[in-house]
C-alpha positions in Angstrom: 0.0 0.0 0.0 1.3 3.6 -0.6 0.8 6.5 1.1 0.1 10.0 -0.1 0.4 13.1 2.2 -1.6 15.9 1.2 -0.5 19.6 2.2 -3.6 21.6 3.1 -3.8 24.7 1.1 -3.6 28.3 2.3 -7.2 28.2 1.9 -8.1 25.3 4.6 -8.6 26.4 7.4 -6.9 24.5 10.6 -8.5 24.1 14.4 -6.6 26.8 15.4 -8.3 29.0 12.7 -11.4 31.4 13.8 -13.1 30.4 10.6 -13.1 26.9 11.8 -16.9 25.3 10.6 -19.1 24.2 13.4 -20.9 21.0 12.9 -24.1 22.6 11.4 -22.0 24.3 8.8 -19.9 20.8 8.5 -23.5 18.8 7.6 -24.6 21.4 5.4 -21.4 21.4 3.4 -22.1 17.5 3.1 -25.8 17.4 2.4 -24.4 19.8 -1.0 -21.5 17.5 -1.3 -24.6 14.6 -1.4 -26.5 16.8 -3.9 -23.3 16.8 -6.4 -23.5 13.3 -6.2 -27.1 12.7 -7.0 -26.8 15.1 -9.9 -23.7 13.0 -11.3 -25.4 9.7 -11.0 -28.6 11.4 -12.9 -26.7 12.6 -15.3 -24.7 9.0 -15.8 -28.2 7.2 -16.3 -29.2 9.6 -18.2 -26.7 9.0 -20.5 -27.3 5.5 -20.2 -30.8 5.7 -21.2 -29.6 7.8 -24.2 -27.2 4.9 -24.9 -29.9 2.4 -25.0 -28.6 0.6 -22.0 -30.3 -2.2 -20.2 -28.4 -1.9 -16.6 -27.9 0.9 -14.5 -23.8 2.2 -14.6 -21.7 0.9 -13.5 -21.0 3.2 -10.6 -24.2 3.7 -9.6 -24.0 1.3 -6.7 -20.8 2.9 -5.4 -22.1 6.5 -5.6 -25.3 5.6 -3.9 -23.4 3.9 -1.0 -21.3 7.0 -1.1 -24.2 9.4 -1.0 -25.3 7.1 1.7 -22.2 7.4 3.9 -22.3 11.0 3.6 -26.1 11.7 4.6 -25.7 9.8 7.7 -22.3 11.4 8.2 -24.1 14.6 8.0 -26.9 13.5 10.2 -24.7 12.5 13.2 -23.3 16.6 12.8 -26.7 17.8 12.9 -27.1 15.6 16.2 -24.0 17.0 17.4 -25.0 20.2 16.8 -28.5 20.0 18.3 -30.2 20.5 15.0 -32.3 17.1 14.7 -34.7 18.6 12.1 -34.3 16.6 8.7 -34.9 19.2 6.5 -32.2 17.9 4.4 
């Protein structure tokens, strides 16, 4: 297995930062970050469809479990945050 490092940019901030996110603003980034998702799988069985395909994608699966991951990741921040509306 390798092992990249990433350097942050200038531009991320760090938890010594005071623009820092709090968890609301953490779960709302995610819920968009779901959104992008959903509109890329759309837009792939779309394509599909236009193809004449029989089967969904190929990465359908994995970007639904990844939506998945990330809804519930954004739902544990809203409980953290003490925003358990799901308005989302």
């Amino acid at each position: 297995m390798t092992w990249r490092f990433v350097t942050p940019s200038t531009s991320w901030p760090t938890r010594w930062d005071s623009e820092v996110a709090n968890y609301g603003d953490l779960a709302h980034r995610l819920t968009a970050i779901g959104a992008d998702i959903d509109e890329i799988a759309f837009d792939a069985l779309r394509e599909a469809v236009a193809d004449g395909e029989m089967q969904r994608p190929v990465d359908d699966k994995k970007l639904m479990q990844a939506r998945r991951a990330i809804e519930k990741a954004a739902g544990i921040l809203r409980q953290l945050d003490g925003d358990d509306s799901d308005n989302w």
